[in-house]
Every structure is written in C-alpha cells, then in structure tokens.
C-alpha positions in Angstrom: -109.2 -140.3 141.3 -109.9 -137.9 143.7 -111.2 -135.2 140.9 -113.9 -137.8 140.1 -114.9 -138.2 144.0 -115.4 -134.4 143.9 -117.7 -135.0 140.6 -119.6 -137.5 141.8 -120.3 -135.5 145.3 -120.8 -132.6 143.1 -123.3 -134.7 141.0 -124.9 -136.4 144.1 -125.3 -132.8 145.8 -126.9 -131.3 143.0 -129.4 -134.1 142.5 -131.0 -133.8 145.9 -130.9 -129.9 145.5 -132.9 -130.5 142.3 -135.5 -133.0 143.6 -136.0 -130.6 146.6 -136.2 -127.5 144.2 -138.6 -129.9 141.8 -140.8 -130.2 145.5 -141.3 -127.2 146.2 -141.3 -126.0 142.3 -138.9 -124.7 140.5 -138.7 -121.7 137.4 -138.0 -123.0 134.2 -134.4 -121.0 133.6 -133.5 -122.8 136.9 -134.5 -126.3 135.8 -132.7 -125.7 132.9 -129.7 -124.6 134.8 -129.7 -127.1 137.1 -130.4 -129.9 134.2 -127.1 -128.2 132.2 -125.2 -128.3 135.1 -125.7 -131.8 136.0 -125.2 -132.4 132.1 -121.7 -130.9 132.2 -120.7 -132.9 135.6 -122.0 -135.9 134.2 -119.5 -135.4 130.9 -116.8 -134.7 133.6 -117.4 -137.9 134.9 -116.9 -139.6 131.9 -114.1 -138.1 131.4 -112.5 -138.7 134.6 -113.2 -142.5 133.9 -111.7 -142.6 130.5 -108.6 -140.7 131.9 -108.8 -143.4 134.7 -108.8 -146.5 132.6 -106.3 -145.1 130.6 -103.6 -144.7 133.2 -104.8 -148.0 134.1 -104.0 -149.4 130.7 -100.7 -147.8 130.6 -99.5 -148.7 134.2 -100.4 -152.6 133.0 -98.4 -151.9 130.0 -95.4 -150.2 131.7 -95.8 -152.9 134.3 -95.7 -155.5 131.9 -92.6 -153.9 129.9 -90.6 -153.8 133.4 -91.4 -157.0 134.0 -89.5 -158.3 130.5 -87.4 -155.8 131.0 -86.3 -157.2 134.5 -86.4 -161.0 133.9 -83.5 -160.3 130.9 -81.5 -158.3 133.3 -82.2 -161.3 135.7 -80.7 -163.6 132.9 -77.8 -161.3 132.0 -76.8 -161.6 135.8 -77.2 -165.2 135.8 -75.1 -165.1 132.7 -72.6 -163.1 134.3 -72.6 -164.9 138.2 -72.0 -168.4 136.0 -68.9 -166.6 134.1 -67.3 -165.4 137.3 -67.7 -168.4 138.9 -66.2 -170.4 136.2 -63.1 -168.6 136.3 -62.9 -168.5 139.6 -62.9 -172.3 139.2 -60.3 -172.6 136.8 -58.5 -169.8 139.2 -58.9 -171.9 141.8 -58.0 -175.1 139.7 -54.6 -173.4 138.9 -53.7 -172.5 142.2 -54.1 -176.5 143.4 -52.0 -177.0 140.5 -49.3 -174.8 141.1 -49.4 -175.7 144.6 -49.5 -180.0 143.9 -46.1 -178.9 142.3 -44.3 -176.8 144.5 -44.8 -179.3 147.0 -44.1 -182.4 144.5 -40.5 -180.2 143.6 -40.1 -179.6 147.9 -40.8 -183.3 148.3 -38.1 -184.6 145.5 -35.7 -181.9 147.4 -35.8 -183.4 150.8 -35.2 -187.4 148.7 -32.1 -185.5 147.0 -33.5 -185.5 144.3 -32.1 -183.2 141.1 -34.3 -181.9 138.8 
C-alpha cells in the first residue's frame, strides 16, 4: 500500500512538473521523457492495484478457510465438553450409589441387622 502512495505522489509530482514545463515550453526529447516516465508509473500503478486486490482476495479466502476451520474446532470442543460431562455424570451417579449403600449397610448395622 504504501509503494502505491509513493506512485501516485510520484505520478501527481510529475504531472504538475509537465504542465509547468508544457507552459513555459518544453524540447521534444524532454516531453518524451517526461510522457515515458509517467507511462512507466502509470503501469506501476496498476500493478500495485492488481498486487493489492490480490492480497485482498487471498486474505478473504484465508479468512474464510479460518473461519470453517474454527467453527469445526468449535464443534469438536463441544463434542468433547458434552463427553466429559457425561462421565462425570455417571462418575458422580456412582458415587451417590456407592454412598446410598454404605449408609443403607451402616443403617442395617446399628438395627442388628446381618447381612
């Protein structure tokens, strides 16, 4: 971006040295000069547009590809938080089990119970 800012001044510059030169006159080898000149920053130009919109394109396109990219990570996570928390669940269920018992065996214990 910048290298076409320093066209364009370039270009700009160059213009208002020629229609000063053009004022006052100007030698043919000059004019031609100046018009080649101008010529070759206006093809810089262009080129500094195409190489412009083409990082453009591809940042959209990388962009883009993150973006699917991230939303299936996203999902995988999802995927992967539901999973823990489903054994954690049934950890958790087991537990309250295991517990229910030890206190149901305690309980028939104290009542003299015999298992």
């Amino acid at each position: 971006m910048e290298q076409y800012d320093v066209l364009k001044k370039y270009q700009y510059d160059y213009n208002n040295q020629l229609n000063n030169y053009v004022k006052v006159g100007i030698t043919g080898v000059t004019w031609k000069n100046y018009i080649k000149f101008i010529k070759m920053l206006e093809i810089g130009i262009e080129e500094q547009n195409k190489t412009i919109v083409d990082y453009n394109n591809d940042l959209k396109k990388y962009f883009s590809h993150w973006c699917h990219v991230n939303s299936k990570l996203k999902g995988w996570e999802s995927l992967d938080l539901k999973i823990i928390l489903k054994e954690l669940k049934k950890t958790t269920e087991l537990e309250e089990i295991n517990i229910d018992e030890l206190y149901k065996l305690k309980f028939l214990k104290n009542r003299g119970i015999k298992l």
